[in-house]
mmJSON file of the N, C-alpha and C atoms, coordinates in Angstrom:
{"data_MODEL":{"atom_site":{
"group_PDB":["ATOM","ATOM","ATOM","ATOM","ATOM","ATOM","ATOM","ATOM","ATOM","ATOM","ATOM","ATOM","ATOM","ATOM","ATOM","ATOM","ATOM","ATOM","ATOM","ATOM","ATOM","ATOM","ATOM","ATOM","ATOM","ATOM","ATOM","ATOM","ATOM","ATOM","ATOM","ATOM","ATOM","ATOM","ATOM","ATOM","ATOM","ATOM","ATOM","ATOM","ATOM","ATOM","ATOM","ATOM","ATOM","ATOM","ATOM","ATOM","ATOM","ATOM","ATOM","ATOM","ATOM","ATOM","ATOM","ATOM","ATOM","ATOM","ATOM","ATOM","ATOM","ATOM","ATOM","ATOM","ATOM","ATOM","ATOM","ATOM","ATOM","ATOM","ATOM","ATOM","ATOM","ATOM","ATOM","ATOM","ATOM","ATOM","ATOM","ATOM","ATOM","ATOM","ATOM","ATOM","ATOM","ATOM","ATOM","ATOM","ATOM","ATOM","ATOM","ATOM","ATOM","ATOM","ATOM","ATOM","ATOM","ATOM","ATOM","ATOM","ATOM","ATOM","ATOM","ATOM","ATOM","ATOM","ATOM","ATOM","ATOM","ATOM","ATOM","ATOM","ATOM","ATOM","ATOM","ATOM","ATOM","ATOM","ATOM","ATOM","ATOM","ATOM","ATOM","ATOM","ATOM","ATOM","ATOM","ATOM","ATOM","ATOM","ATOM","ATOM","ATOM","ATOM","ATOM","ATOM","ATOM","ATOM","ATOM","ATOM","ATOM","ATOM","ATOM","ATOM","ATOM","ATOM","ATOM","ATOM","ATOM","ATOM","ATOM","ATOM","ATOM","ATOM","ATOM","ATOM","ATOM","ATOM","ATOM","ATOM","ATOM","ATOM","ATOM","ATOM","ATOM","ATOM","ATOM","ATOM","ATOM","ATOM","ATOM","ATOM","ATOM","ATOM","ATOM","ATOM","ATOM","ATOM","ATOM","ATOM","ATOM","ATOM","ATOM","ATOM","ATOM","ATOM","ATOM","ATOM","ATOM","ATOM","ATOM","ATOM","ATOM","ATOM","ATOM","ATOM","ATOM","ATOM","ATOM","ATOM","ATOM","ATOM","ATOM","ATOM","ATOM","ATOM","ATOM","ATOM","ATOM","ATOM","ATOM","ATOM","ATOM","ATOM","ATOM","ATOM","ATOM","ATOM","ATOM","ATOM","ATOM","ATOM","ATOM","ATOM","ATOM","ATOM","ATOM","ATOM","ATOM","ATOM","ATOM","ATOM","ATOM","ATOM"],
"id":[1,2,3,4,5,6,7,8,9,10,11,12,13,14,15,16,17,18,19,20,21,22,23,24,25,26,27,28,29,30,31,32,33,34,35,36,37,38,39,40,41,42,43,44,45,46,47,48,49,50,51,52,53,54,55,56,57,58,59,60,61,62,63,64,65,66,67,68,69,70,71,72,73,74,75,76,77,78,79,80,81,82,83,84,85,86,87,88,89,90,91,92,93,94,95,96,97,98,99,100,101,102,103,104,105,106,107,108,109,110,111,112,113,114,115,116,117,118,119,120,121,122,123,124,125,126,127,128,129,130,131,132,133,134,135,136,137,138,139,140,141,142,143,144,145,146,147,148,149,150,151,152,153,154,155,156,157,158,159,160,161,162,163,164,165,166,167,168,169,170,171,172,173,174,175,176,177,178,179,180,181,182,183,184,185,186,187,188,189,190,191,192,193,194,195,196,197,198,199,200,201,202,203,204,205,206,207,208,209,210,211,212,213,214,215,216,217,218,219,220,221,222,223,224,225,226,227,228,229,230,231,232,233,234],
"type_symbol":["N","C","C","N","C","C","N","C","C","N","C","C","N","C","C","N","C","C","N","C","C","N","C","C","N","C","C","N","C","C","N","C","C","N","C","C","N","C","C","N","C","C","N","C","C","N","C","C","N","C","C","N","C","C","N","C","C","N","C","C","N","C","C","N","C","C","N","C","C","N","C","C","N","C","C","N","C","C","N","C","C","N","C","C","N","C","C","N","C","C","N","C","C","N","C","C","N","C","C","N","C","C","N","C","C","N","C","C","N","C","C","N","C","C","N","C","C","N","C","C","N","C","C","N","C","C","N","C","C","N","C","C","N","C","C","N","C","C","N","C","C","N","C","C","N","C","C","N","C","C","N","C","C","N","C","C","N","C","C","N","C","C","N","C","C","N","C","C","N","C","C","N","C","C","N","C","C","N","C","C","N","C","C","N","C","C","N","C","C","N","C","C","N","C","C","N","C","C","N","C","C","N","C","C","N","C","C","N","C","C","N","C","C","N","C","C","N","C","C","N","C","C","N","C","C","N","C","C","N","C","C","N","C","C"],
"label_atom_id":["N","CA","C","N","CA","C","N","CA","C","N","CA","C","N","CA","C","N","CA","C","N","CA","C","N","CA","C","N","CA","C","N","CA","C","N","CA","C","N","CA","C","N","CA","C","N","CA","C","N","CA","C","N","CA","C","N","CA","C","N","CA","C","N","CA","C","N","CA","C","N","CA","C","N","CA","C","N","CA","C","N","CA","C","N","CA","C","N","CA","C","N","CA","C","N","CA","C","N","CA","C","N","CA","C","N","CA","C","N","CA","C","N","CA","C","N","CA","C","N","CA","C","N","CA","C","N","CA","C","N","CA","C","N","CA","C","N","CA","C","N","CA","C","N","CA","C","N","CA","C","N","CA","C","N","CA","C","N","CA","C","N","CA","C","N","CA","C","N","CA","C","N","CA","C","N","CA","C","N","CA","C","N","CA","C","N","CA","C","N","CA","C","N","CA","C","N","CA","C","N","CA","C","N","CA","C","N","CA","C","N","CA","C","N","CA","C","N","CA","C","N","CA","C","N","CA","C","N","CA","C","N","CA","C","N","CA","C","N","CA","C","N","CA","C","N","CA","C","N","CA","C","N","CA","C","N","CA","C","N","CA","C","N","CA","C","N","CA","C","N","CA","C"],
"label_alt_id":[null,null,null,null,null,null,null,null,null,null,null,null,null,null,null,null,null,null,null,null,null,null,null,null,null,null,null,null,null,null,null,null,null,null,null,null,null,null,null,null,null,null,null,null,null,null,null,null,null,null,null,null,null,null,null,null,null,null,null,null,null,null,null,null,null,null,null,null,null,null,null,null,null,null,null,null,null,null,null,null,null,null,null,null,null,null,null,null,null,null,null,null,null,null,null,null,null,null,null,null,null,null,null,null,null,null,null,null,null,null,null,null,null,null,null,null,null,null,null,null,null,null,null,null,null,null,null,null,null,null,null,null,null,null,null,null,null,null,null,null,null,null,null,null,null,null,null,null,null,null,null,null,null,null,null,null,null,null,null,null,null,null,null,null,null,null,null,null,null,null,null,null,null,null,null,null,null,null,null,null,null,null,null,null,null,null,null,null,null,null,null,null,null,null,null,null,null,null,null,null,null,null,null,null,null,null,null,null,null,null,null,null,null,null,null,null,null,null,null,null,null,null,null,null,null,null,null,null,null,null,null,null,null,null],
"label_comp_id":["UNK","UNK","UNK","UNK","UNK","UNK","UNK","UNK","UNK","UNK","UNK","UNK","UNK","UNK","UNK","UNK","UNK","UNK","UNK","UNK","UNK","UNK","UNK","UNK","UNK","UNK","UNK","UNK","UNK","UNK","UNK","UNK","UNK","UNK","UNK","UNK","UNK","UNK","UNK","UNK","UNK","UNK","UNK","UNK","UNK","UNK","UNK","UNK","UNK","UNK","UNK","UNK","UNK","UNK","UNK","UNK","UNK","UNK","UNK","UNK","UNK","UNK","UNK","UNK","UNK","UNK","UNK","UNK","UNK","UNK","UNK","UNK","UNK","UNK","UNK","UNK","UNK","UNK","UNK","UNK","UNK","UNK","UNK","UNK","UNK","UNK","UNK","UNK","UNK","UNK","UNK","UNK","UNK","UNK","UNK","UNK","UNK","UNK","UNK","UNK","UNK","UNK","UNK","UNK","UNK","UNK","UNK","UNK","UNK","UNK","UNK","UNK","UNK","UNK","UNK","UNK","UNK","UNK","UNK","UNK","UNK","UNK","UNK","UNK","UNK","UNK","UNK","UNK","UNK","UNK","UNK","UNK","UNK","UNK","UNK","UNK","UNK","UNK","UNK","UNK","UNK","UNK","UNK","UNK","UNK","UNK","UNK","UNK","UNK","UNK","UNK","UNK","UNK","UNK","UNK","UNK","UNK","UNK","UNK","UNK","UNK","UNK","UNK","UNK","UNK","UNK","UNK","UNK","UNK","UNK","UNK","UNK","UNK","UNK","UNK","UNK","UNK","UNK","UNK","UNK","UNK","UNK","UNK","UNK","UNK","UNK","UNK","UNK","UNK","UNK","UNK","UNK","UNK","UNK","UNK","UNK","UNK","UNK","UNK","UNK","UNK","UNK","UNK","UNK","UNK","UNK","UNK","UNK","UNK","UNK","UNK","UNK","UNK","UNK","UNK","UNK","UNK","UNK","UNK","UNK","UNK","UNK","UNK","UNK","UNK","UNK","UNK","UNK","UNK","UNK","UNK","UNK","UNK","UNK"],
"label_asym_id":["A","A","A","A","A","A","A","A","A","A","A","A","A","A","A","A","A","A","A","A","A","A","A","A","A","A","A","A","A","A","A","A","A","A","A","A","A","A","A","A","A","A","A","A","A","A","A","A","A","A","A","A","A","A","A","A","A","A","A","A","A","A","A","A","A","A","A","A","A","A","A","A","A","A","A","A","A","A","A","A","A","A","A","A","A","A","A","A","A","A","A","A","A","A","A","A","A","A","A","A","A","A","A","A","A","A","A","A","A","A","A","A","A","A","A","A","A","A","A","A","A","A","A","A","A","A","A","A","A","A","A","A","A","A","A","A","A","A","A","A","A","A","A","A","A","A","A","A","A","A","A","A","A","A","A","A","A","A","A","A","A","A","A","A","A","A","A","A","A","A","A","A","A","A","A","A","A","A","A","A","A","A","A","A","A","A","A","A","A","A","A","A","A","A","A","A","A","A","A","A","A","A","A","A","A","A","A","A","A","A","A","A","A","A","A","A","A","A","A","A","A","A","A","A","A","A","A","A","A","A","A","A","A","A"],
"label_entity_id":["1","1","1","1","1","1","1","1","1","1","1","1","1","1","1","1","1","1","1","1","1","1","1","1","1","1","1","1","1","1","1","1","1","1","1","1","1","1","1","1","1","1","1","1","1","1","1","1","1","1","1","1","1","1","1","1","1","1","1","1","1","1","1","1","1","1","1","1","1","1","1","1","1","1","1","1","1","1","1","1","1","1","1","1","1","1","1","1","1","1","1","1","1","1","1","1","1","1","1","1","1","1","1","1","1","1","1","1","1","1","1","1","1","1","1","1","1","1","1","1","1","1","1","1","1","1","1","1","1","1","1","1","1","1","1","1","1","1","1","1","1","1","1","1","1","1","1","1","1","1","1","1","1","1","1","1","1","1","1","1","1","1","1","1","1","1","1","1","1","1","1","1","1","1","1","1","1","1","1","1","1","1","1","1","1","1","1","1","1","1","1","1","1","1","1","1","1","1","1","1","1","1","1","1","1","1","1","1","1","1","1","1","1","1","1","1","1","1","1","1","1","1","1","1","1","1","1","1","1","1","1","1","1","1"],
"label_seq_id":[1,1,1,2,2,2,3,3,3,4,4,4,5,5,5,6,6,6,7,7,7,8,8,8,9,9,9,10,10,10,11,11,11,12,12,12,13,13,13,14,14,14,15,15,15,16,16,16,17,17,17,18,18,18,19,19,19,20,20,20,21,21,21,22,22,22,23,23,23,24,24,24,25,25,25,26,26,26,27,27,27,28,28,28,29,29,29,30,30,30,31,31,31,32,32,32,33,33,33,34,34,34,35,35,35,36,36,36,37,37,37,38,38,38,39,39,39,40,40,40,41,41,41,42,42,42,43,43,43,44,44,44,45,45,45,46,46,46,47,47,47,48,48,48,49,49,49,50,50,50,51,51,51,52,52,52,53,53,53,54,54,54,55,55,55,56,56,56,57,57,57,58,58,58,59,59,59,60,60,60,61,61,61,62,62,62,63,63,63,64,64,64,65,65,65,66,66,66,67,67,67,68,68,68,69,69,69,70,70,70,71,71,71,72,72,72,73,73,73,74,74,74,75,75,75,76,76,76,77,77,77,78,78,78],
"pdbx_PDB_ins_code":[null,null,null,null,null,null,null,null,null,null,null,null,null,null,null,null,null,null,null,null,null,null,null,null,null,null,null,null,null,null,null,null,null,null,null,null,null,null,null,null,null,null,null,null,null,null,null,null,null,null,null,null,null,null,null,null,null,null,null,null,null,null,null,null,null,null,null,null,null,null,null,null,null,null,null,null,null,null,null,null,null,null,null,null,null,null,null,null,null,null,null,null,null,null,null,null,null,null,null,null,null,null,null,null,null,null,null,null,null,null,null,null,null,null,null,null,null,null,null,null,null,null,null,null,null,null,null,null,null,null,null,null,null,null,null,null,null,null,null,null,null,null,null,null,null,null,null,null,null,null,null,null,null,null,null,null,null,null,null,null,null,null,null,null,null,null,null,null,null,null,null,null,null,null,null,null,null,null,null,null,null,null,null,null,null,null,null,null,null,null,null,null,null,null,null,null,null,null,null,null,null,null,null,null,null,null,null,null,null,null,null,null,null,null,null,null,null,null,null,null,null,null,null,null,null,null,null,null,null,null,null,null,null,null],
"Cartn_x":[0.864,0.0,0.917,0.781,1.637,0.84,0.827,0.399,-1.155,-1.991,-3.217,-3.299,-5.117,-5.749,-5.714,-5.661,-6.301,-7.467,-8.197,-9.331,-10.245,-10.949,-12.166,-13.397,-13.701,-14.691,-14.42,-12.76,-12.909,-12.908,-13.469,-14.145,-12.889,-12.146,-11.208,-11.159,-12.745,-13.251,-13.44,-13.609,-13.702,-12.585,-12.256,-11.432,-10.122,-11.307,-10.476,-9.463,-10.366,-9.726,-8.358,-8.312,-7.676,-6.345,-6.481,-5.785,-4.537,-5.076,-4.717,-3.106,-4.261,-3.416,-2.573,-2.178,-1.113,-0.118,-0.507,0.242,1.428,0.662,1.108,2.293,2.945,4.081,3.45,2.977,2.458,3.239,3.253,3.847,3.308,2.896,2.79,3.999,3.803,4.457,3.544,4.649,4.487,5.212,4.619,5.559,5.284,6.374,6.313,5.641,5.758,4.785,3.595,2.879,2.239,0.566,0.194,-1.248,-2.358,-2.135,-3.289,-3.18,-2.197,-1.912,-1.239,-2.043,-1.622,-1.481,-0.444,-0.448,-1.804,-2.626,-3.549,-4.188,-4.125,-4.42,-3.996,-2.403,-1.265,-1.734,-2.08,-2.243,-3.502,-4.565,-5.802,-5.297,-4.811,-3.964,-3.655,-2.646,-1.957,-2.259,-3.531,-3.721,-5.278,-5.682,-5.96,-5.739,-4.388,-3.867,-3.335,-2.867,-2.493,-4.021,-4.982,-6.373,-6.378,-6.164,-6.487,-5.12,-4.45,-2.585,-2.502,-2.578,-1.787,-0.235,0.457,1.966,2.151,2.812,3.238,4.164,4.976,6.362,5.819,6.207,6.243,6.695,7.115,8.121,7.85,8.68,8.22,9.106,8.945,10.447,10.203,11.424,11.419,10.657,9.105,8.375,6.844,6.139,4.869,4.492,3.298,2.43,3.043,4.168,4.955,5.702,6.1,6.696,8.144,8.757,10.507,10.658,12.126,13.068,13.843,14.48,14.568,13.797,12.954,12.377,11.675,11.494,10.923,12.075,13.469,13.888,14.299,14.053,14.018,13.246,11.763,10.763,11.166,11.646,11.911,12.556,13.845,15.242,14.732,14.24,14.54,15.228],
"Cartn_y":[-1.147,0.0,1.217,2.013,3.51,4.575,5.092,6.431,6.665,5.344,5.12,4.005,4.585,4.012,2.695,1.613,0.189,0.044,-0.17,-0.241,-0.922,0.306,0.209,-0.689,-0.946,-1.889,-3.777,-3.468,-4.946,-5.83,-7.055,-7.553,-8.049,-7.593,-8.361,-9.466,-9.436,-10.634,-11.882,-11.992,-12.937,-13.852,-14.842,-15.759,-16.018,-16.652,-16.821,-15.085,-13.938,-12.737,-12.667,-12.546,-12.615,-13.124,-14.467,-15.71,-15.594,-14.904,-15.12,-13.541,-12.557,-11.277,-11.587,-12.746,-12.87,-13.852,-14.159,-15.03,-14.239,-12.931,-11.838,-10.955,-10.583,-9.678,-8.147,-7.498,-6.125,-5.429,-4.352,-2.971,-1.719,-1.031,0.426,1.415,2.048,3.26,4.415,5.652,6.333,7.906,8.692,10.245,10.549,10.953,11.641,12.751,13.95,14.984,14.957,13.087,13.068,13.78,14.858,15.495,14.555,13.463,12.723,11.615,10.734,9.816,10.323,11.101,11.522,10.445,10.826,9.881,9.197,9.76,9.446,8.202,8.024,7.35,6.032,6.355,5.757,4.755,5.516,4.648,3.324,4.178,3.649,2.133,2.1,1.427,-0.15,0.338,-0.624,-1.31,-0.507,-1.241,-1.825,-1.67,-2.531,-3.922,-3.929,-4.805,-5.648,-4.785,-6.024,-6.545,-5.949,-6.591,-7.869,-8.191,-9.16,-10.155,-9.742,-10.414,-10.721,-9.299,-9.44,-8.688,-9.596,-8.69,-8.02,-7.095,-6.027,-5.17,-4.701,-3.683,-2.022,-1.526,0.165,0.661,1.586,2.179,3.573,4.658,5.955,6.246,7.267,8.773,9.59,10.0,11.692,12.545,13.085,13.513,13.545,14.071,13.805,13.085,13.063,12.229,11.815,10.92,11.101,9.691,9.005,7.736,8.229,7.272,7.796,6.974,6.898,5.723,4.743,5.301,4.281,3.097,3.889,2.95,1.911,2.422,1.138,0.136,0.711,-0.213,-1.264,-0.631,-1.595,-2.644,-2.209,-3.266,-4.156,-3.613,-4.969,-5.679,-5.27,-6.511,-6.62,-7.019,-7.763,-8.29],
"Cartn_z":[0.0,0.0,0.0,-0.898,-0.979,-1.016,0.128,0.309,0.067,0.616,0.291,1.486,1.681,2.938,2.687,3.905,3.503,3.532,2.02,1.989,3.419,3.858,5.058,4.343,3.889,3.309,2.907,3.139,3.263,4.951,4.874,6.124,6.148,7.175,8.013,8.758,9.093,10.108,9.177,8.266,7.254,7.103,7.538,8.46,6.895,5.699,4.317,3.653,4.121,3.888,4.807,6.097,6.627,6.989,6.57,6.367,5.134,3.891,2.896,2.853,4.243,3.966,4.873,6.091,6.781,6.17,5.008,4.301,2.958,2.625,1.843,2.22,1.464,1.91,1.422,2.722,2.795,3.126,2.704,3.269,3.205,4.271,4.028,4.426,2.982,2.688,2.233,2.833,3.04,3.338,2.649,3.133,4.411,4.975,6.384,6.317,5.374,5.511,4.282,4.077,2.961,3.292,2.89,3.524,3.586,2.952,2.764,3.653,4.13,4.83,6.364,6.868,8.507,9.421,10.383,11.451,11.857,12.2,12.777,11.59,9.946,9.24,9.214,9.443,10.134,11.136,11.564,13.163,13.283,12.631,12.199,11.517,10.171,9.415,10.235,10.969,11.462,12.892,13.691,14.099,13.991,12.969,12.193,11.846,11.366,10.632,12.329,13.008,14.429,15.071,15.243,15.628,14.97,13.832,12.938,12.733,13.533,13.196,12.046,11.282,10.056,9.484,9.649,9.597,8.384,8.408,7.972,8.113,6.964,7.087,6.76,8.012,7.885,7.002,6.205,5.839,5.367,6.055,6.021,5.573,4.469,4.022,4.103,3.966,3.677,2.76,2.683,1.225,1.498,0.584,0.833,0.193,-0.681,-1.833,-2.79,-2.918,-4.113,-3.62,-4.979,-4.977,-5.017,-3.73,-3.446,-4.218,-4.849,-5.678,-4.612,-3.959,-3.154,-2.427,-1.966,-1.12,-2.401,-3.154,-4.699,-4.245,-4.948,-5.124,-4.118,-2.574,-1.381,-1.691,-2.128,-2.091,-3.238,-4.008,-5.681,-5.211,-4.337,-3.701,-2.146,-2.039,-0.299,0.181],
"occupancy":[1.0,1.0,1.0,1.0,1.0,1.0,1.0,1.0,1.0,1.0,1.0,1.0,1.0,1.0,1.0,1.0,1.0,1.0,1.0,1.0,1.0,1.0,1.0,1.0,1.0,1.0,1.0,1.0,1.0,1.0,1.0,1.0,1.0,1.0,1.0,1.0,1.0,1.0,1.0,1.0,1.0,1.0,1.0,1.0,1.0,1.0,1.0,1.0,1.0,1.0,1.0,1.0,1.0,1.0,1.0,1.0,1.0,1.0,1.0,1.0,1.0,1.0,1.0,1.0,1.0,1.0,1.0,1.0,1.0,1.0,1.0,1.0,1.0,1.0,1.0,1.0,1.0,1.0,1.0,1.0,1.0,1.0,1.0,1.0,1.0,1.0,1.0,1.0,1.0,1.0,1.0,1.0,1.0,1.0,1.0,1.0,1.0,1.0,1.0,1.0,1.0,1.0,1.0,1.0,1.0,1.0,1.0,1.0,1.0,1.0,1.0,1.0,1.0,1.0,1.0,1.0,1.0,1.0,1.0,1.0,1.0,1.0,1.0,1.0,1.0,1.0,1.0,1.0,1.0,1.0,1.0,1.0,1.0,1.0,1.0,1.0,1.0,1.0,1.0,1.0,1.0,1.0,1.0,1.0,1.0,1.0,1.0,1.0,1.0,1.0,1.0,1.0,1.0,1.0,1.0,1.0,1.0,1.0,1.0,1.0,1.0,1.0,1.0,1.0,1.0,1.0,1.0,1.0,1.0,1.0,1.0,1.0,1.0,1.0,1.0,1.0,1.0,1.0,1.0,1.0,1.0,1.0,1.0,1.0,1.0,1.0,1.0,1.0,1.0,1.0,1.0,1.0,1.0,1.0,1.0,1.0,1.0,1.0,1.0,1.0,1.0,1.0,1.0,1.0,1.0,1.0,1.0,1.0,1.0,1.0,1.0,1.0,1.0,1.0,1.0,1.0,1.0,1.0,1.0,1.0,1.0,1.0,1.0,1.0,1.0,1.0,1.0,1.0,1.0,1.0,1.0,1.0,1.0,1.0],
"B_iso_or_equiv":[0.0,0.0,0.0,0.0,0.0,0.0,0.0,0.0,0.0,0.0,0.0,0.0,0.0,0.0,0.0,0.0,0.0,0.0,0.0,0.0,0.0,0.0,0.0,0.0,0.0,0.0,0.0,0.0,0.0,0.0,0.0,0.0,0.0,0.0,0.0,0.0,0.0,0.0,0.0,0.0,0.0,0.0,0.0,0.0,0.0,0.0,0.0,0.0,0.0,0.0,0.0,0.0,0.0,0.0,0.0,0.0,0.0,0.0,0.0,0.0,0.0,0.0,0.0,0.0,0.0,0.0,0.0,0.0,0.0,0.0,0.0,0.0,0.0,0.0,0.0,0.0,0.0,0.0,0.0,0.0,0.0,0.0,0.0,0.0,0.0,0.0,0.0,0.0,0.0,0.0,0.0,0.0,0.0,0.0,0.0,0.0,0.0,0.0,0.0,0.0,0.0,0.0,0.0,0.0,0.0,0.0,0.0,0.0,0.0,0.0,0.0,0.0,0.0,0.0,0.0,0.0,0.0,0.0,0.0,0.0,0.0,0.0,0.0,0.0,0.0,0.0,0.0,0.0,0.0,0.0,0.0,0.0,0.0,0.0,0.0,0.0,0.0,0.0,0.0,0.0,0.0,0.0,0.0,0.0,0.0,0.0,0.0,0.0,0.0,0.0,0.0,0.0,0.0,0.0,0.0,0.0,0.0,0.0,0.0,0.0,0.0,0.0,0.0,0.0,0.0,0.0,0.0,0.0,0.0,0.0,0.0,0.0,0.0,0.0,0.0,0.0,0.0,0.0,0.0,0.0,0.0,0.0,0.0,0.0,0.0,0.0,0.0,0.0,0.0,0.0,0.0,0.0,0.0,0.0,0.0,0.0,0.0,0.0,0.0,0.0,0.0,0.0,0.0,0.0,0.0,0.0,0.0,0.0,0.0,0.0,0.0,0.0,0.0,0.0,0.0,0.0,0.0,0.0,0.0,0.0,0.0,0.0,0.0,0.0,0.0,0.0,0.0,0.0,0.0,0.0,0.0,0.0,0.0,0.0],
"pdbx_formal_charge":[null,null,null,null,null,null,null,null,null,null,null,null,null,null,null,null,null,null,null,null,null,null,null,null,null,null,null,null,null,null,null,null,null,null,null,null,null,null,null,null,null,null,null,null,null,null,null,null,null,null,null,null,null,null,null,null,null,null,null,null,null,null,null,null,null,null,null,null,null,null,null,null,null,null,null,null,null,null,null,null,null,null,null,null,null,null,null,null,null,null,null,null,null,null,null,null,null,null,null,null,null,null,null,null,null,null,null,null,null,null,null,null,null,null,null,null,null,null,null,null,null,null,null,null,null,null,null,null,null,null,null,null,null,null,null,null,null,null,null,null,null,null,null,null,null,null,null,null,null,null,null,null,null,null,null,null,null,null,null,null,null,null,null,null,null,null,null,null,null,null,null,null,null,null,null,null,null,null,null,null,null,null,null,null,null,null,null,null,null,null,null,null,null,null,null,null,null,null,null,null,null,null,null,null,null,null,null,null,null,null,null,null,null,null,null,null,null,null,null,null,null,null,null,null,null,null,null,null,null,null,null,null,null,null],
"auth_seq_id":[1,1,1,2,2,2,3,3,3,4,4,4,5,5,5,6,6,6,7,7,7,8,8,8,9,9,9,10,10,10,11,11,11,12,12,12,13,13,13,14,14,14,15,15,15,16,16,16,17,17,17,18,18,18,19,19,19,20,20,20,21,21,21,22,22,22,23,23,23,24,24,24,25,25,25,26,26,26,27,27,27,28,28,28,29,29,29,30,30,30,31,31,31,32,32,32,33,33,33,34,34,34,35,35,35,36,36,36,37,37,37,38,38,38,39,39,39,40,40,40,41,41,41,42,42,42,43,43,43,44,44,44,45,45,45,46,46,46,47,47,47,48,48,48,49,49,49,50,50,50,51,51,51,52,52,52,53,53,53,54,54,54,55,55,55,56,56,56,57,57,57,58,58,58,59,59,59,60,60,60,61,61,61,62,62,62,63,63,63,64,64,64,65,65,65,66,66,66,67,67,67,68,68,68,69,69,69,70,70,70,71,71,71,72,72,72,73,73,73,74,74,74,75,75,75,76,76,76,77,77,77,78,78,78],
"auth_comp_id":["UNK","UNK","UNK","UNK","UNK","UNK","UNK","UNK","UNK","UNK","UNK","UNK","UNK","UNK","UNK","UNK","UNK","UNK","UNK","UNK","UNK","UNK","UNK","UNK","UNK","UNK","UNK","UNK","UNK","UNK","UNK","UNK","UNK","UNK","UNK","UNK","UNK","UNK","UNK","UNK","UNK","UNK","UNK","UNK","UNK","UNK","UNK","UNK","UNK","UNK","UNK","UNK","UNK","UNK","UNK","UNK","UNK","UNK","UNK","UNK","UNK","UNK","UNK","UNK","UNK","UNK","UNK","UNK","UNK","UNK","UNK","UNK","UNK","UNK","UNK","UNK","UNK","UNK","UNK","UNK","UNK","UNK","UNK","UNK","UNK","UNK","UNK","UNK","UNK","UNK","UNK","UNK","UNK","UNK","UNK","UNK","UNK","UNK","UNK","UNK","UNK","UNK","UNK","UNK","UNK","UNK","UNK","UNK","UNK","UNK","UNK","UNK","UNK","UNK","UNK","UNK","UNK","UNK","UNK","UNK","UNK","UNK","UNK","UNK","UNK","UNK","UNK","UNK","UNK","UNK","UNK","UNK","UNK","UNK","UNK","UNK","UNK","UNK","UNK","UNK","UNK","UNK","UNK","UNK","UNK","UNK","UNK","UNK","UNK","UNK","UNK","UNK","UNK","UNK","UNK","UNK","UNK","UNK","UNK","UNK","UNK","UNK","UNK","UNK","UNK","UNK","UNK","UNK","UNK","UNK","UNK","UNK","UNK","UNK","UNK","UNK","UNK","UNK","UNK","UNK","UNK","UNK","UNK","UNK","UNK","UNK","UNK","UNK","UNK","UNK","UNK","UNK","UNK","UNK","UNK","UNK","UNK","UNK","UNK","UNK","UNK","UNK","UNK","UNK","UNK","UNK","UNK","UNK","UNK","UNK","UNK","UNK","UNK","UNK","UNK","UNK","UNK","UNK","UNK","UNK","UNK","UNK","UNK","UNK","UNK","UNK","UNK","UNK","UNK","UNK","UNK","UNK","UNK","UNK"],
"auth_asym_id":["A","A","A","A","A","A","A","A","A","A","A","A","A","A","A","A","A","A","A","A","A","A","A","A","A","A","A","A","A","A","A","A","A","A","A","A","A","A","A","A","A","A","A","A","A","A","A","A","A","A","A","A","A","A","A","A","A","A","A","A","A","A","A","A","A","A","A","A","A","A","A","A","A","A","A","A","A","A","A","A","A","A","A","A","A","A","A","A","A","A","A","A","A","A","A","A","A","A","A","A","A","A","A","A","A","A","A","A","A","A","A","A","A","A","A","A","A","A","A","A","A","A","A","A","A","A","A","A","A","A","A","A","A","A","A","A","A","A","A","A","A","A","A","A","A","A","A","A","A","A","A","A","A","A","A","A","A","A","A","A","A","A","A","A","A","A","A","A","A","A","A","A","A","A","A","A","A","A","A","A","A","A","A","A","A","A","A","A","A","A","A","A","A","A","A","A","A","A","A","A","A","A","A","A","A","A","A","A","A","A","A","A","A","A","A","A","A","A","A","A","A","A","A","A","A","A","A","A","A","A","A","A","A","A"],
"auth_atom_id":["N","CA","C","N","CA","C","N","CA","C","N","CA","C","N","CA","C","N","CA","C","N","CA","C","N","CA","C","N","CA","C","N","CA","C","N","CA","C","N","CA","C","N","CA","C","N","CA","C","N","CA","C","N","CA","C","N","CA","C","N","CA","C","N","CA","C","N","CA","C","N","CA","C","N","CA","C","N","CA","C","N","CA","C","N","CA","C","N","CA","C","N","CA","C","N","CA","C","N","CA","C","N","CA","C","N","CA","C","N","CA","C","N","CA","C","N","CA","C","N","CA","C","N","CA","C","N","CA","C","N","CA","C","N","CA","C","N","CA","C","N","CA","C","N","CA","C","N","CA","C","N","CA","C","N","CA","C","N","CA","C","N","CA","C","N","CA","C","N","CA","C","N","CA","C","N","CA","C","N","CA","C","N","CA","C","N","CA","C","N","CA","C","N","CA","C","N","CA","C","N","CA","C","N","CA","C","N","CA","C","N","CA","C","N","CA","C","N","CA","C","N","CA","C","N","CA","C","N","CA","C","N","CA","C","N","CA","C","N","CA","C","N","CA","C","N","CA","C","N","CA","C","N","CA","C","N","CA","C","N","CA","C","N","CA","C","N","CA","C","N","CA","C"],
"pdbx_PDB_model_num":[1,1,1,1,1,1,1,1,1,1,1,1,1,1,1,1,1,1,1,1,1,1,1,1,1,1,1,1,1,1,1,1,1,1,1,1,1,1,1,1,1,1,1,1,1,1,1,1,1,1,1,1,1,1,1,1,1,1,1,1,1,1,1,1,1,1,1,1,1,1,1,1,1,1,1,1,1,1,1,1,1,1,1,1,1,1,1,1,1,1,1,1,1,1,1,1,1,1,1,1,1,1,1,1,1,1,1,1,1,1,1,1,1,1,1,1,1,1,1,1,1,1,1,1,1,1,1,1,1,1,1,1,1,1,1,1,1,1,1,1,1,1,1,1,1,1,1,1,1,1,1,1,1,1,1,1,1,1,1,1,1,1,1,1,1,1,1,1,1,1,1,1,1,1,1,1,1,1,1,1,1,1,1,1,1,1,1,1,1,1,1,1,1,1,1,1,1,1,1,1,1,1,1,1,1,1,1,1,1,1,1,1,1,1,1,1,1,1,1,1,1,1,1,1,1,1,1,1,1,1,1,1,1,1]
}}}
């Protein structure tokens, strides 16, 4: 997920949904000063995603609404 909400409309509680997203390699990213993705969205987000133990990698930069290069190319090489 980059710089965009995790969709609120999907049922987390849905055991096969759930299941399938702790099995996935997720990540939210994100600008540190992105106007649209505030802490507080942030926060919402992820714990979210721990209610439901679904793991997940943070990853914040330096920028707002805007795709860093680096951090891409973090995610292509793991």
């Amino acid at each position: 997920m980059w710089g965009g909400e995790f969709p609120p409309d999907l049922d987390l509680t849905i055991d096969q949904v759930a299941r399938r997203l702790r099995h996935a390699r997720l990540a939210l990213v994100y600008g540190r000063s992105d106007e649209f993705i505030t802490p507080k969205v942030v926060s919402g987000i992820l714990d979210r995603l721990r209610q439901h133990g679904i793991p997940y990698e943070e990853i914040a930069f330096d920028g707002g609404h805007e795709l860093n290069e680096a951090v891409l190319r973090e995610l292509a090489n793991p």
